[in-house]
C-alpha positions in Angstrom: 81.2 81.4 106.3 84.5 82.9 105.2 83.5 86.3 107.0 82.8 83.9 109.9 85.7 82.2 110.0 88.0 85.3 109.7 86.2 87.2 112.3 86.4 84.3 115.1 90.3 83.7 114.1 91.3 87.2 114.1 89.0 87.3 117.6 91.0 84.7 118.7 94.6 85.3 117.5 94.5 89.3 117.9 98.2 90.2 116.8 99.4 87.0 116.2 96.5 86.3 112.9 97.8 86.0 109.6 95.9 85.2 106.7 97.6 81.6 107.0 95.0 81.2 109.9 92.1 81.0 107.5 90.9 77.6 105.8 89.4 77.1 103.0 85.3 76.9 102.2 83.7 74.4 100.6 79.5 75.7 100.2 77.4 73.1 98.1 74.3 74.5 96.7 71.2 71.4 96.6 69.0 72.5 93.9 65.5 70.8 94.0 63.9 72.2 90.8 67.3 74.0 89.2 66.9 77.2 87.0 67.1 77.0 82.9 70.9 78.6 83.5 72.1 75.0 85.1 69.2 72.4 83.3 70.0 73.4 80.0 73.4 72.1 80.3 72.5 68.5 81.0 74.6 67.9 83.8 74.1 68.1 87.3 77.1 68.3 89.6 78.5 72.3 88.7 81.8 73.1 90.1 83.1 76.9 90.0 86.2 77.3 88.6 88.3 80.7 88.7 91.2 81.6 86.1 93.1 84.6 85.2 94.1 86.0 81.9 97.6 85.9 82.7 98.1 82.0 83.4 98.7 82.6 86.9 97.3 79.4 89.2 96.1 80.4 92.8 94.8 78.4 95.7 91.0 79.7 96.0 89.5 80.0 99.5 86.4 79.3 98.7 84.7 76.4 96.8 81.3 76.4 95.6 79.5 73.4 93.7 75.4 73.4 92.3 73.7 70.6 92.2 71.1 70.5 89.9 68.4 67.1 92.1 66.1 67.1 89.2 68.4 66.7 86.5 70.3 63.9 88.4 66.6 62.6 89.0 65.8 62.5 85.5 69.1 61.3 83.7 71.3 59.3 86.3 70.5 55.4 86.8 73.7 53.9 87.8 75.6 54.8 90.6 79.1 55.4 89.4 80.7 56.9 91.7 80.3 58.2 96.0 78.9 61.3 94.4 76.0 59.4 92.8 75.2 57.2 95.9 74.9 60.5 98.1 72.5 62.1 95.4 70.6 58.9 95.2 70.6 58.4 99.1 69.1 61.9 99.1 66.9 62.3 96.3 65.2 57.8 95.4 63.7 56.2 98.3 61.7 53.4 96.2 63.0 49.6 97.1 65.1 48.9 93.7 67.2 52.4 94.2 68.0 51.7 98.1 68.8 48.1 97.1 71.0 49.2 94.1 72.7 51.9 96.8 73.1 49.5 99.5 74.8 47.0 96.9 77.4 49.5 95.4 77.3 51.0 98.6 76.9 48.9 101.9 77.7 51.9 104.6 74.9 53.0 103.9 72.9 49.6 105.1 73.7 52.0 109.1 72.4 55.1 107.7 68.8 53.7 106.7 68.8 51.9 110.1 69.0 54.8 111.8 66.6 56.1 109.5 64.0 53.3 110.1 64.5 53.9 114.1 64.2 57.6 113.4 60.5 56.8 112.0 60.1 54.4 114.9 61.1 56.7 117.7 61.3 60.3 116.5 62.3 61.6 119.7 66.3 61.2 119.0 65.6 62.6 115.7 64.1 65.7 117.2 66.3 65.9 120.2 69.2 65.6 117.0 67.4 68.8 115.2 67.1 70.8 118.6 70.8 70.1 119.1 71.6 70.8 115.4 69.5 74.1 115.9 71.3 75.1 119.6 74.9 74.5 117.6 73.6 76.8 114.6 71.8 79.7 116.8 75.5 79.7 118.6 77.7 79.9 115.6 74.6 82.5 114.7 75.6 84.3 118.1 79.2 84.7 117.6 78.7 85.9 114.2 76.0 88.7 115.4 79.1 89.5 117.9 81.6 89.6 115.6 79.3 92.0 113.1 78.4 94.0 116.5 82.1 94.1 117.3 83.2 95.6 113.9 80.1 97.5 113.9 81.2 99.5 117.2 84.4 99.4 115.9 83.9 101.6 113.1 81.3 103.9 114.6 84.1 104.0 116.9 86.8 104.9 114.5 84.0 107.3 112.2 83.5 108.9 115.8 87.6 109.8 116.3 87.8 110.8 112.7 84.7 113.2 113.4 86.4 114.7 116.7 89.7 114.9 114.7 87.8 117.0 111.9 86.2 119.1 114.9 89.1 119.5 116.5 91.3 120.5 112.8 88.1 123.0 112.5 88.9 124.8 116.1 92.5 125.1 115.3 91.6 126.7 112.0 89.2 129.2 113.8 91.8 129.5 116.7 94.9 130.6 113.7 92.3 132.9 112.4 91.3 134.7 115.3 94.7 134.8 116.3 95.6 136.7 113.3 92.6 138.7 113.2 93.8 139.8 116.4 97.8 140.5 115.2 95.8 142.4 112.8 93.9 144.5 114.6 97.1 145.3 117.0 98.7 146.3 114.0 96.2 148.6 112.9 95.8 150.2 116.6 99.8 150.2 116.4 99.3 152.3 112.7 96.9 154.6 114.0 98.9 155.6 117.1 101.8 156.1 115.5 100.0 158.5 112.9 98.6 160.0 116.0 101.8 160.7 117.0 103.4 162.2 114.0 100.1 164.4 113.8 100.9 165.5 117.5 104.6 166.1 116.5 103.3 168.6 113.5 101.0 170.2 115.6 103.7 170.6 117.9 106.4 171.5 115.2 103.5 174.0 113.7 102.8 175.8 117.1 106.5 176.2 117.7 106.7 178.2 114.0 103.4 180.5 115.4 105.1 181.3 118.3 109.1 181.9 116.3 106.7 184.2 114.0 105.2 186.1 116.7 108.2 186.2 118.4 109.8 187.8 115.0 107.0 189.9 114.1 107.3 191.2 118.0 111.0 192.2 117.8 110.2 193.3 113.9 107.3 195.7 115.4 109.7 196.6 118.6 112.5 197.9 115.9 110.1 199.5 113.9 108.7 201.4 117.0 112.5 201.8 118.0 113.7 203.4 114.5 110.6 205.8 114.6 111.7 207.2 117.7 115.3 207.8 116.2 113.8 209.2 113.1 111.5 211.7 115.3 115.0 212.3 117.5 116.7 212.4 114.1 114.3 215.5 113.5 114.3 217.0 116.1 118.0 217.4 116.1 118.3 218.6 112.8 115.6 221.5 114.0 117.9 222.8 117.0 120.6 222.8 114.2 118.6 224.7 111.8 117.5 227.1 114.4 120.7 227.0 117.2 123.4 226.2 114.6 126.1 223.9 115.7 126.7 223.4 118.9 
């Protein structure tokens, strides 16, 4: 009933609900044949009461009573009190408990002449139930709405969360194939570069081939060059041994 309650107020209300909104909930429990847990206490009217261990008093929003038929049945015979002349109404329908009722009681004198035409004519009575039952099934209705309403709601919210993640994931893959990429640019980067200082030495090396042939050509063209003088050297000193000086 709470859950009730707070769902059509907040449906009602939207942004302007506050908590203020909500009423409190009285539930009474009618026991016919009560467990040991409540007849062993030898009362029947069991109100829930809430405390805390520091002292501190709250209003409660909900208010729950048990009461135990069969023990009022069994050890109540005077009506003391409105309580006792609703459980009597309820529970004793011999002649000396409706006359005892009616006495402390005499409203009630209407409720058992509506009663006796009930018996006479049931038709009111059942027209009264079918109303009764067209009131509940709504309330039942709104409250299947409500649940229905939350319900989409959170797949709703579970679905955004679930995109969200999805999309978080794609990002993630995105960065990393992003820097998978940098990375691999960097290495083709790396490797030309080393390509290129390998072409350089290459280069550098061919240019020191060709200053050594071109060394070991003018070495051999000097060489060739000093022989002749050597063999012209010779001959000379020949015509000088044989012609003198000249």
């Amino acid at each position: 009933m709470m859950m009730r309650q707070y769902n059509r107020r907040k449906s009602e209300k939207k942004d302007e609900f506050t908590y203020k909104s909500i009423t409190p909930v009285y539930m009474f429990v009618l026991m016919e044949n009560s467990s040991k847990e409540f007849s062993s206490s030898g009362d029947h009217f069991h109100k829930r009461q809430v405390s805390y261990s520091s002292g501190v008093e709250l209003p409660e929003m909900v208010h729950i009573a048990y009461i135990s038929l069969d023990t009022f049945r069994e050890g109540v015979h005077n009506i003391k009190d409105e309580l006792d002349a609703w459980l009597t109404f309820l529970i004793k329908g011999d002649a000396e408990s409706v006359m005892k009722l009616i006495e402390a009681y005499p409203e009630f004198i209407d409720i058992y002449k509506e009663i006796a035409e009930f018996r006479r004519d049931p038709k009111e009575l059942i027209g009264m139930f079918s109303e009764a039952l067209l009131e509940l099934d709504r309330n039942t209705e709104r409250y299947m709405i409500d649940e229905l309403k939350e319900d989409v709601e959170k797949a709703e919210a579970e679905r955004d969360a679930a995109i969200a993640d999805r999309d978080t994931a794609i990002a993630d893959r995105d960065t990393a194939i992003a820097d998978r990429d940098t990375a691999i640019a960097d290495r083709d980067t790396a490797i030309a570069d080393r390509d290129t200082a390998i072409a350089d030495r290459d280069t550098a090396i061919a240019d020191r081939d060709t200053a050594i042939a071109d060394r070991d050509t003018a070495i051999s063209s000097l060489n060739v060059e000093r022989q002749r003088g050597d063999e012209l050297e010779e001959k000379l000193g020949r015509y000088r041994d044989k012609f003198g000086e000249i």
